[in-house]
N, C-alpha and C positions, 0 to 999 in steps of 0.2 A: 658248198659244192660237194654232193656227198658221192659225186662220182669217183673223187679220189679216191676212200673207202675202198672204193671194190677192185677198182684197178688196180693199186697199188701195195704192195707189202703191209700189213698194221706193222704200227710203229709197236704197239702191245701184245709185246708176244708172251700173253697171260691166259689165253683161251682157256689151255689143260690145268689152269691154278683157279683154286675153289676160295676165294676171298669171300668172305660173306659180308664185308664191310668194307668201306676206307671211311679212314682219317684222314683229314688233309691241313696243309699247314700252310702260313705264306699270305702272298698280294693279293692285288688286281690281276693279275692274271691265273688266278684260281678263286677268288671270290664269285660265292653264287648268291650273293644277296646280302652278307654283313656288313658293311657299310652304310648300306642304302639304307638298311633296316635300325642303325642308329646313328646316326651322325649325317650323311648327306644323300637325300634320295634319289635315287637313279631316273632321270625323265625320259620323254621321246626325243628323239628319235634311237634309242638303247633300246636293242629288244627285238626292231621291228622287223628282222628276218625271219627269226625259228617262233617263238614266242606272241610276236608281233604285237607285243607292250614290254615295258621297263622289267625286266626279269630278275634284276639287283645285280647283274653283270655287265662289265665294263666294255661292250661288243653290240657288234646288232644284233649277235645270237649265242650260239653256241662256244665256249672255253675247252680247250685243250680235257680238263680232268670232266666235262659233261659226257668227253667222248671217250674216257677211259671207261670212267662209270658201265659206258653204254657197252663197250665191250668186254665186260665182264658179267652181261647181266646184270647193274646192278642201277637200280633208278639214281635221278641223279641230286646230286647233295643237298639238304636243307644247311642254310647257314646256320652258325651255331644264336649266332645272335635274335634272329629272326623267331619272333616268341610265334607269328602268325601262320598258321599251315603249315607247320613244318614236321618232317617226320621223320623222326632220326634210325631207326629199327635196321637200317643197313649204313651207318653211318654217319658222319657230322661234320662241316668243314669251318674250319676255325680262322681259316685265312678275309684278312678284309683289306679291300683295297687301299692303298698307301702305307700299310706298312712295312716295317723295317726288320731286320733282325737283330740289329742295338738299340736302344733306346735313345729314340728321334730328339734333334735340339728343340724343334720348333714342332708343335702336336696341332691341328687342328684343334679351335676355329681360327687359335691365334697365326698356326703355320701349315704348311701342305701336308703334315704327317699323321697319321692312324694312330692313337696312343695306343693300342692294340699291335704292339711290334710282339715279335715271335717268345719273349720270355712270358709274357700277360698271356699269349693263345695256350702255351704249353702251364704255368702255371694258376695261372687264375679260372680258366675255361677250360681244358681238356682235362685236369686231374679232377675239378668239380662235376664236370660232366661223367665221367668216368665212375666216380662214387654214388652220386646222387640219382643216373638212371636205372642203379640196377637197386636204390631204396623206392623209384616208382614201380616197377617191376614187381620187387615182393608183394608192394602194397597194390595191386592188383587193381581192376578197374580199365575204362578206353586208355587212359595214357597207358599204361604197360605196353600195350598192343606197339606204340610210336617211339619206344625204347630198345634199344641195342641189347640182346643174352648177353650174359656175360661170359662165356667164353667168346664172344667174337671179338677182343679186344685181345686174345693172345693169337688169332685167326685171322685178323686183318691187315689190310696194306694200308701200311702211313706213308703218306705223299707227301712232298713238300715243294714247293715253288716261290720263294724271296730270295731276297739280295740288291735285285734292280733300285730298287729303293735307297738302300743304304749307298749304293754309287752317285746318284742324285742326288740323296742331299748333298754331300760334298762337291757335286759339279755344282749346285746350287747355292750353294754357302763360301762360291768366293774358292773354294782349296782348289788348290793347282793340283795337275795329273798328277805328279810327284805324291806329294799329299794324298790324295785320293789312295793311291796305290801301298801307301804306307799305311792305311790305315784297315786294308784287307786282310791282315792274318789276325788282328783282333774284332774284323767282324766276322771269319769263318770260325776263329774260335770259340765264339757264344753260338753261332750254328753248331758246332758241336757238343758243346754244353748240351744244350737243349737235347739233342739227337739221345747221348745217352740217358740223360731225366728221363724219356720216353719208352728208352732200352728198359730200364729198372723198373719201369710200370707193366712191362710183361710184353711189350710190343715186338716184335720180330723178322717183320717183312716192310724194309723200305724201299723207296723209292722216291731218287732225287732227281730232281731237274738240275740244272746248271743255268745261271742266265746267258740271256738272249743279248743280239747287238744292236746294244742302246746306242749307238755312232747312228744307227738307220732310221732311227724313229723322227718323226717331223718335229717333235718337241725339244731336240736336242740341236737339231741341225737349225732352225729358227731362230732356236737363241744365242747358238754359237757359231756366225754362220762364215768367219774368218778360222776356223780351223781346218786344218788341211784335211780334202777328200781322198778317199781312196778309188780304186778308178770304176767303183760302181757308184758311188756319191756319196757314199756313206762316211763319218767325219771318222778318221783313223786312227787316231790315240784316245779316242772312248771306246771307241772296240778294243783296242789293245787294252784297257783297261779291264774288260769285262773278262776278255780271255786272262789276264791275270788273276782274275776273282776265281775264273770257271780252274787254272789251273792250281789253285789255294786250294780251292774246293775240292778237286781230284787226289790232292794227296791228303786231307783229312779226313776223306773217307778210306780210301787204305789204312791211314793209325786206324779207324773207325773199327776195321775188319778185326783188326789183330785186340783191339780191347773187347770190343762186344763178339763174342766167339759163336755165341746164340743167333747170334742177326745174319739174315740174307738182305744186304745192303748193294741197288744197282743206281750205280752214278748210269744218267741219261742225256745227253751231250744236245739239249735243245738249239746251242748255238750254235750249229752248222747247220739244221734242215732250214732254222728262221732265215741263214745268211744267203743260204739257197735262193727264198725267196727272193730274196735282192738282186743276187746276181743270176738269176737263171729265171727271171717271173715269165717269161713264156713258156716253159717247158712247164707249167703248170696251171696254166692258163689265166696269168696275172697280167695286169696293165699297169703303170704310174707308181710304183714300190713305195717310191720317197715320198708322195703324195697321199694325206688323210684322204679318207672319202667324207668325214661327218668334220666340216672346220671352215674358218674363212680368214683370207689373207695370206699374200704372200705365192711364195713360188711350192710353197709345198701342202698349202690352203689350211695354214697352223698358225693361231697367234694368242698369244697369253694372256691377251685384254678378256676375250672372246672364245667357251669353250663350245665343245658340241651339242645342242639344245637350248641355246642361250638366244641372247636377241643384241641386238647390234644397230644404232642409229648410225644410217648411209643416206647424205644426203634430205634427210628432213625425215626417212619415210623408214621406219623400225621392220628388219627381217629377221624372221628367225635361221640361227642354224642349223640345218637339217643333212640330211646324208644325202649322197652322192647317186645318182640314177642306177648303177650296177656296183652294187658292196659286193657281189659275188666273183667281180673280178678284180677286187682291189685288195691290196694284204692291210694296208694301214687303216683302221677304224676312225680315231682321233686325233691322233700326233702322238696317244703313248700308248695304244692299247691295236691288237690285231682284229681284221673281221674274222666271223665266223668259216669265211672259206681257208682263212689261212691258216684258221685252230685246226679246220677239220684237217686240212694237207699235214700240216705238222703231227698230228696225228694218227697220218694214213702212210706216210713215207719212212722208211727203213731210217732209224738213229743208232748212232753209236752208242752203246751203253756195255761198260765193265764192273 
């Protein structure tokens, strides 16, 4: 819906800032193809809004960071993993979906998690990246050309979007809220490990998300579905959770400020415009909040057996899972991922950010 755009406030108010690249850090919800491109590929019905094929993102289309990109001028991300077509010369995003920012119990294929959690993006991929494009560079030829200057990497905006992940595994591993919550100030604290490693490689302009309200998503609400709602439907001590994270996360970027003196560091408070959507989806022209549009079963058309592109024996006769007649009016994608109207909105509506 990219009527939002224009109507509405940018959420990026970066217009007058000359980035000539981003880095980008994190999940599925900034992932433009790393996953897909090593471990699990992305099918139909993913894609088929903007794209209109599998585009290695988690959405029918468009991601939040496609449409920062975009408003900055700046095309938008090759995943770092992705060896095929890719063209890193404004950038590289290291994020892939399901990871964590601790190091996950259970990794893919054995468990749901990315062994690519945020220490591996920053140390194994973004320092090697870092080195090695600007030894293709000197040594000249087409690849130069699809290589980052190097001074853009003291010039650029680092982005970051995880967390969601490391809350789920714990809601998924059995730990009680309690638990869960005790165990956020030692995953914000490797978030900020990482933040300053990044600081010390010359980086200087960030930009952080905060997560979103995992209580609203069809995948949490499905399998939890005896936890108390709150009076838009959404489960409320998983949002209370999150807001615990988001408020961990807020004041470690203040110490942030006061250690790295060099950095311009903006916390961005995604979890009110996303909560918006929930409680406010008409005023943005949303239908069915708690409702997947791309899923089957159930009251919120989400279930674990059965993801979205999948096939399903009902009754003798094998359907595939496909999307919903209008994704432009629905925020929920899959049961964990938003459509492309709700990235655009979240990206076109005024956010609190300090």
């Amino acid at each position: 819906m990219l009527l939002f755009a224009s109507t509405l406030n940018p959420v990026f108010g970066l217009k007058n800032c000359n980035f000539p690249a981003i880095f980008n850090f994190g999940d599925s919800n900034s992932d433009t193809g790393g996953l897909s491109a090593s471990l699990i590929t992305i099918t139909p019905p993913y894609g088929e809004t903007y794209f209109h094929k599998p585009a290695g993102r988690a959405s029918d289309g468009r991601l939040m960071i496609d449409f920062m990109a975009k408003s900055l001028g700046l095309p938008y991300l090759s995943a770092y993993l992705d060896s095929l077509g890719s063209n890193f010369s404004h950038g590289a995003n290291f994020a892939t979906s399901a990871s964590t920012i601790r190091l996950p119990t259970n990794i893919i294929p054995a468990g749901g998690f990315s062994p690519f959690y945020l220490d591996v993006q920053y140390s194994q991929q973004f320092v090697q990246f870092k080195s090695r494009s600007q030894m293709i560079r000197k040594k000249g030829g087409i690849f130069a050309t699809l290589m980052p200057k190097g001074d853009y990497f003291s010039k650029a905006l680092y982005t970051f979007d995880i967390g969601q992940n490391d809350l789920g595994e714990g809601f998924f591993g059995n730990m009680t809220i309690e638990e869960v919550n005790a165990s956020i100030p030692d995953i914000v604290n490797k978030f900020s490990i990482n933040v300053k490693n990044i600081y010390n490689l010359g980086a200087r302009s960030f930009w952080i998300h905060n997560t979103g309200p995992i209580g609203c998503l069809p995948y949490i609400l499905a399998n939890f579905p005896s936890v108390q709602r709150d009076s838009y439907g959404c489960a409320k001590s998983y949002n209370d959770v999150a807001q615990y994270f988001n408020h961990n996360l807020k004041e470690a970027i203040v110490q942030l400020r006061k250690d790295l003196p060099l950095a311009a560091i903006t916390y961005v408070d995604v979890y009110s415009v996303k909560y918006t959507l929930f409680t406010k989806p008409n005023e943005y022209g949303f239908e069915l909040p708690l409702v997947a549009c791309c899923g089957y079963g159930g009251m919120y058309n989400y279930s674990s057996s059965v993801g979205c592109g999948g096939t399903i024996i009902v009754n003798g006769s094998q359907i595939f899972v496909g999307s919903c007649e209008r994704p432009s009016v629905r925020v929920n994608w899959d049961g964990i991922h938003y459509t492309e109207a709700a990235n655009n909105t979240s990206a076109a509506v005024p956010l609190l950010k300090f």
